[in-house]
C-alpha positions in Angstrom: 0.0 0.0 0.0 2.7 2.7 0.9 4.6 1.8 -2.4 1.6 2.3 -4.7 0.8 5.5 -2.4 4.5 6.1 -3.0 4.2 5.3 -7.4 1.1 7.5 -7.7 2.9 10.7 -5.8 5.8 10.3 -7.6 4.1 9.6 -11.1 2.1 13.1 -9.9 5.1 15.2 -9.4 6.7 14.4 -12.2 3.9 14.5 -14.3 2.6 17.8 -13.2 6.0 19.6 -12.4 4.8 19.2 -8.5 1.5 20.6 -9.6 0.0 17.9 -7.3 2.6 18.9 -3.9 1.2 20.2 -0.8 -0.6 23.2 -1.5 0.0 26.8 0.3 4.0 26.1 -0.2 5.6 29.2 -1.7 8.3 29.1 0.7 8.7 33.3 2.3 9.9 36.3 0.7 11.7 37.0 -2.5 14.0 38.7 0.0 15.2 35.0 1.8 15.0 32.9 -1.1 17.5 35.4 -2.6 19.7 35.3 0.5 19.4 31.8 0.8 20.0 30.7 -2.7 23.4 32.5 -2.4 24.2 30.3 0.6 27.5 28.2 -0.3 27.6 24.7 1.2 30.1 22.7 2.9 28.9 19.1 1.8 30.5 15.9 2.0 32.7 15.1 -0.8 31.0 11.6 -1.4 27.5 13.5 -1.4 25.7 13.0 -4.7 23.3 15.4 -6.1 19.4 14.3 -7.3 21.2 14.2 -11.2 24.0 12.2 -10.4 21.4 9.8 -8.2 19.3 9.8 -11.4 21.9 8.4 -13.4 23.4 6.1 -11.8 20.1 5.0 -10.6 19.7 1.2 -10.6 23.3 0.8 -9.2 22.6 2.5 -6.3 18.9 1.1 -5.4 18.5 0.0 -1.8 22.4 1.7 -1.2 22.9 4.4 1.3 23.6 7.1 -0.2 24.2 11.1 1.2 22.4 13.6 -0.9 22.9 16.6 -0.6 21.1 19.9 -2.7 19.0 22.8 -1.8 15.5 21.9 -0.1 13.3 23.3 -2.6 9.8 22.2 -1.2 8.7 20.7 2.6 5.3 19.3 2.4 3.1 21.7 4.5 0.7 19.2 6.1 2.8 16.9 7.6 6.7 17.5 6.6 7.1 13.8 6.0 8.9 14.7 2.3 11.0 17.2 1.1 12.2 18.0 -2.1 15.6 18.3 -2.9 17.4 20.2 -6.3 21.3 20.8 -6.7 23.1 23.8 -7.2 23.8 23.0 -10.7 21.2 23.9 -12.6 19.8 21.1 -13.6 16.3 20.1 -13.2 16.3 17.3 -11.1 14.7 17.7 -8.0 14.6 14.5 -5.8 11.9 13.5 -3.2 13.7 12.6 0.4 10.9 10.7 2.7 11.1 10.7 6.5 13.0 7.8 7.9 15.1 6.5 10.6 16.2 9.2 13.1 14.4 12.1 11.2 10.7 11.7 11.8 9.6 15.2 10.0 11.0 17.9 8.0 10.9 21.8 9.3 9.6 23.9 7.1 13.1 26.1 8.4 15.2 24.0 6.0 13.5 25.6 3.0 16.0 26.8 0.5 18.6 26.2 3.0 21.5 23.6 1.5 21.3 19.9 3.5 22.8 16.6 3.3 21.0 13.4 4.3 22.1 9.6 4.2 19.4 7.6 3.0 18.5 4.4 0.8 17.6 4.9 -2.8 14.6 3.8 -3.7 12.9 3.2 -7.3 8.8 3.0 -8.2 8.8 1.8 -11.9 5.7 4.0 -13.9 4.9 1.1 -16.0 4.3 2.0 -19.9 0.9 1.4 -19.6 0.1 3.8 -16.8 1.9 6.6 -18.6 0.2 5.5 -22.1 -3.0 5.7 -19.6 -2.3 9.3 -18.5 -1.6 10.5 -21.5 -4.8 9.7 -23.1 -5.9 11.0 -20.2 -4.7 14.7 -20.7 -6.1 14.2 -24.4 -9.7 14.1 -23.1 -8.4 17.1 -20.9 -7.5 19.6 -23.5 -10.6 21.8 -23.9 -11.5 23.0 -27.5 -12.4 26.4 -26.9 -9.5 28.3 -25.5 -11.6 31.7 -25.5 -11.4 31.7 -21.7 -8.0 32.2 -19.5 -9.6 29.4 -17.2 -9.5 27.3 -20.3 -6.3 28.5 -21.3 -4.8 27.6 -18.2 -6.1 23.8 -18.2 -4.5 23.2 -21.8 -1.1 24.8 -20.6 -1.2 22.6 -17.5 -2.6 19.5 -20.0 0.7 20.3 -22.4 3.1 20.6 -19.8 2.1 16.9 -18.3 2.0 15.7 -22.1 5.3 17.2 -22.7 6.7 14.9 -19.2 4.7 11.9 -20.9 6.5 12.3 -23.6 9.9 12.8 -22.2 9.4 9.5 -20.1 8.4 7.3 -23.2 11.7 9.1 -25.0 13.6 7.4 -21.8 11.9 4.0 -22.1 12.8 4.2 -25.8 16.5 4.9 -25.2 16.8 2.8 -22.0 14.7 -0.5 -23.9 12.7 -0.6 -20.8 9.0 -0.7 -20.4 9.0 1.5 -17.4 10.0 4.8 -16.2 12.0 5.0 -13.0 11.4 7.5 -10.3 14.3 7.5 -7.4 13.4 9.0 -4.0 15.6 8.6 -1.2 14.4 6.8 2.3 16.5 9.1 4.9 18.5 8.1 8.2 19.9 10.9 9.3 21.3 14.4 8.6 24.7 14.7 7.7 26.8 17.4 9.3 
Protein backbone atom coordinates (compact mmCIF):
# COMPACT_ATOMS: atom_id res chain seq x y z
CA UNK A 1 0.00 0.00 0.00
CA UNK A 2 2.75 2.74 0.86
CA UNK A 3 4.60 1.77 -2.38
CA UNK A 4 1.55 2.27 -4.65
CA UNK A 5 0.85 5.51 -2.40
CA UNK A 6 4.52 6.11 -3.03
CA UNK A 7 4.22 5.26 -7.36
CA UNK A 8 1.14 7.45 -7.72
CA UNK A 9 2.87 10.73 -5.80
CA UNK A 10 5.80 10.30 -7.57
CA UNK A 11 4.07 9.58 -11.10
CA UNK A 12 2.15 13.10 -9.90
CA UNK A 13 5.13 15.18 -9.39
CA UNK A 14 6.66 14.39 -12.19
CA UNK A 15 3.88 14.55 -14.33
CA UNK A 16 2.59 17.80 -13.17
CA UNK A 17 6.01 19.62 -12.40
CA UNK A 18 4.85 19.18 -8.51
CA UNK A 19 1.52 20.58 -9.56
CA UNK A 20 0.00 17.86 -7.30
CA UNK A 21 2.60 18.94 -3.88
CA UNK A 22 1.24 20.18 -0.75
CA UNK A 23 -0.56 23.19 -1.54
CA UNK A 24 -0.03 26.79 0.33
CA UNK A 25 4.01 26.07 -0.17
CA UNK A 26 5.64 29.18 -1.65
CA UNK A 27 8.33 29.08 0.70
CA UNK A 28 8.74 33.31 2.28
CA UNK A 29 9.91 36.29 0.72
CA UNK A 30 11.70 36.98 -2.49
CA UNK A 31 14.02 38.73 -0.04
CA UNK A 32 15.16 34.98 1.80
CA UNK A 33 14.98 32.93 -1.12
CA UNK A 34 17.50 35.36 -2.58
CA UNK A 35 19.66 35.27 0.54
CA UNK A 36 19.35 31.79 0.80
CA UNK A 37 19.98 30.66 -2.72
CA UNK A 38 23.40 32.53 -2.40
CA UNK A 39 24.20 30.34 0.64
CA UNK A 40 27.48 28.19 -0.34
CA UNK A 41 27.64 24.72 1.18
CA UNK A 42 30.11 22.72 2.95
CA UNK A 43 28.90 19.07 1.81
CA UNK A 44 30.48 15.95 2.02
CA UNK A 45 32.67 15.08 -0.79
CA UNK A 46 31.05 11.65 -1.38
CA UNK A 47 27.51 13.51 -1.36
CA UNK A 48 25.71 13.01 -4.65
CA UNK A 49 23.35 15.37 -6.15
CA UNK A 50 19.43 14.31 -7.34
CA UNK A 51 21.20 14.16 -11.24
CA UNK A 52 24.05 12.17 -10.36
CA UNK A 53 21.42 9.77 -8.18
CA UNK A 54 19.25 9.78 -11.36
CA UNK A 55 21.88 8.38 -13.37
CA UNK A 56 23.38 6.13 -11.76
CA UNK A 57 20.08 5.00 -10.57
CA UNK A 58 19.65 1.20 -10.58
CA UNK A 59 23.28 0.82 -9.22
CA UNK A 60 22.59 2.51 -6.27
CA UNK A 61 18.89 1.06 -5.44
CA UNK A 62 18.52 -0.01 -1.81
CA UNK A 63 22.36 1.68 -1.17
CA UNK A 64 22.90 4.37 1.26
CA UNK A 65 23.63 7.08 -0.23
CA UNK A 66 24.20 11.06 1.16
CA UNK A 67 22.39 13.57 -0.92
CA UNK A 68 22.92 16.60 -0.63
CA UNK A 69 21.10 19.94 -2.65
CA UNK A 70 18.96 22.82 -1.85
CA UNK A 71 15.50 21.93 -0.11
CA UNK A 72 13.28 23.30 -2.62
CA UNK A 73 9.83 22.23 -1.22
CA UNK A 74 8.65 20.68 2.61
CA UNK A 75 5.28 19.33 2.37
CA UNK A 76 3.06 21.66 4.54
CA UNK A 77 0.75 19.23 6.10
CA UNK A 78 2.83 16.89 7.55
CA UNK A 79 6.65 17.51 6.61
CA UNK A 80 7.14 13.82 5.97
CA UNK A 81 8.92 14.74 2.33
CA UNK A 82 10.95 17.19 1.07
CA UNK A 83 12.25 17.95 -2.10
CA UNK A 84 15.64 18.33 -2.86
CA UNK A 85 17.43 20.17 -6.30
CA UNK A 86 21.28 20.78 -6.71
CA UNK A 87 23.05 23.85 -7.20
CA UNK A 88 23.80 22.95 -10.71
CA UNK A 89 21.19 23.90 -12.64
CA UNK A 90 19.76 21.07 -13.58
CA UNK A 91 16.25 20.05 -13.16
CA UNK A 92 16.27 17.30 -11.12
CA UNK A 93 14.65 17.71 -7.98
CA UNK A 94 14.56 14.48 -5.85
CA UNK A 95 11.85 13.50 -3.16
CA UNK A 96 13.71 12.58 0.40
CA UNK A 97 10.89 10.68 2.74
CA UNK A 98 11.15 10.69 6.49
CA UNK A 99 12.95 7.79 7.88
CA UNK A 100 15.14 6.47 10.62
CA UNK A 101 16.21 9.17 13.07
CA UNK A 102 14.38 12.07 11.24
CA UNK A 103 10.67 11.73 11.81
CA UNK A 104 9.65 15.24 10.01
CA UNK A 105 10.96 17.87 8.02
CA UNK A 106 10.92 21.77 9.26
CA UNK A 107 9.57 23.86 7.13
CA UNK A 108 13.13 26.08 8.39
CA UNK A 109 15.17 23.96 5.96
CA UNK A 110 13.47 25.58 2.98
CA UNK A 111 16.03 26.76 0.51
CA UNK A 112 18.63 26.15 2.98
CA UNK A 113 21.53 23.63 1.53
CA UNK A 114 21.33 19.86 3.52
CA UNK A 115 22.81 16.64 3.29
CA UNK A 116 21.00 13.40 4.28
CA UNK A 117 22.06 9.55 4.18
CA UNK A 118 19.35 7.60 3.00
CA UNK A 119 18.46 4.37 0.79
CA UNK A 120 17.62 4.87 -2.84
CA UNK A 121 14.61 3.77 -3.67
CA UNK A 122 12.89 3.19 -7.26
CA UNK A 123 8.81 3.04 -8.21
CA UNK A 124 8.83 1.81 -11.88
CA UNK A 125 5.66 3.99 -13.88
CA UNK A 126 4.87 1.14 -16.04
CA UNK A 127 4.28 1.97 -19.90
CA UNK A 128 0.94 1.44 -19.57
CA UNK A 129 0.11 3.81 -16.80
CA UNK A 130 1.88 6.60 -18.64
CA UNK A 131 0.18 5.48 -22.12
CA UNK A 132 -2.98 5.74 -19.55
CA UNK A 133 -2.35 9.26 -18.55
CA UNK A 134 -1.63 10.51 -21.52
CA UNK A 135 -4.80 9.71 -23.09
CA UNK A 136 -5.95 11.02 -20.21
CA UNK A 137 -4.75 14.69 -20.67
CA UNK A 138 -6.07 14.24 -24.36
CA UNK A 139 -9.68 14.15 -23.12
CA UNK A 140 -8.43 17.11 -20.89
CA UNK A 141 -7.52 19.60 -23.51
CA UNK A 142 -10.61 21.78 -23.95
CA UNK A 143 -11.54 22.96 -27.46
CA UNK A 144 -12.36 26.43 -26.89
CA UNK A 145 -9.47 28.28 -25.47
CA UNK A 146 -11.57 31.69 -25.46
CA UNK A 147 -11.38 31.71 -21.68
CA UNK A 148 -8.05 32.20 -19.47
CA UNK A 149 -9.56 29.36 -17.20
CA UNK A 150 -9.49 27.28 -20.26
CA UNK A 151 -6.32 28.47 -21.28
CA UNK A 152 -4.75 27.65 -18.23
CA UNK A 153 -6.07 23.82 -18.17
CA UNK A 154 -4.49 23.23 -21.81
CA UNK A 155 -1.10 24.82 -20.56
CA UNK A 156 -1.20 22.56 -17.48
CA UNK A 157 -2.65 19.52 -20.02
CA UNK A 158 0.66 20.28 -22.45
CA UNK A 159 3.11 20.56 -19.76
CA UNK A 160 2.15 16.90 -18.31
CA UNK A 161 1.97 15.68 -22.14
CA UNK A 162 5.34 17.25 -22.73
CA UNK A 163 6.65 14.94 -19.21
CA UNK A 164 4.75 11.92 -20.89
CA UNK A 165 6.52 12.30 -23.56
CA UNK A 166 9.93 12.79 -22.20
CA UNK A 167 9.41 9.55 -20.07
CA UNK A 168 8.41 7.31 -23.21
CA UNK A 169 11.67 9.07 -25.03
CA UNK A 170 13.63 7.40 -21.83
CA UNK A 171 11.95 3.96 -22.10
CA UNK A 172 12.77 4.20 -25.77
CA UNK A 173 16.49 4.94 -25.19
CA UNK A 174 16.80 2.78 -22.04
CA UNK A 175 14.68 -0.51 -23.87
CA UNK A 176 12.71 -0.64 -20.78
CA UNK A 177 8.96 -0.70 -20.42
CA UNK A 178 8.96 1.46 -17.41
CA UNK A 179 9.95 4.77 -16.19
CA UNK A 180 12.01 4.95 -13.03
CA UNK A 181 11.39 7.53 -10.34
CA UNK A 182 14.31 7.51 -7.39
CA UNK A 183 13.39 8.98 -4.01
CA UNK A 184 15.55 8.59 -1.22
CA UNK A 185 14.36 6.77 2.27
CA UNK A 186 16.48 9.15 4.88
CA UNK A 187 18.48 8.11 8.18
CA UNK A 188 19.87 10.93 9.27
CA UNK A 189 21.28 14.39 8.64
CA UNK A 190 24.70 14.75 7.73
CA UNK A 191 26.75 17.43 9.34
Amino acid sequence: MINMKRTLAAFMIVCAAFMSACSGNSGGSAAEKNVNQKEKSTLPENALTPLQIFNKGEELIDKEVIIAGKVTHVCKGTGKKCFVSADDDSTISMQVFVGGEIDTFPREIMYKNIAISGIVKVNKISKSRILESEEAQKSKIPSDTSTEENCKIMERCHSVMKQLANMKSYMEKHGTDYYPVYYVESRKYVK
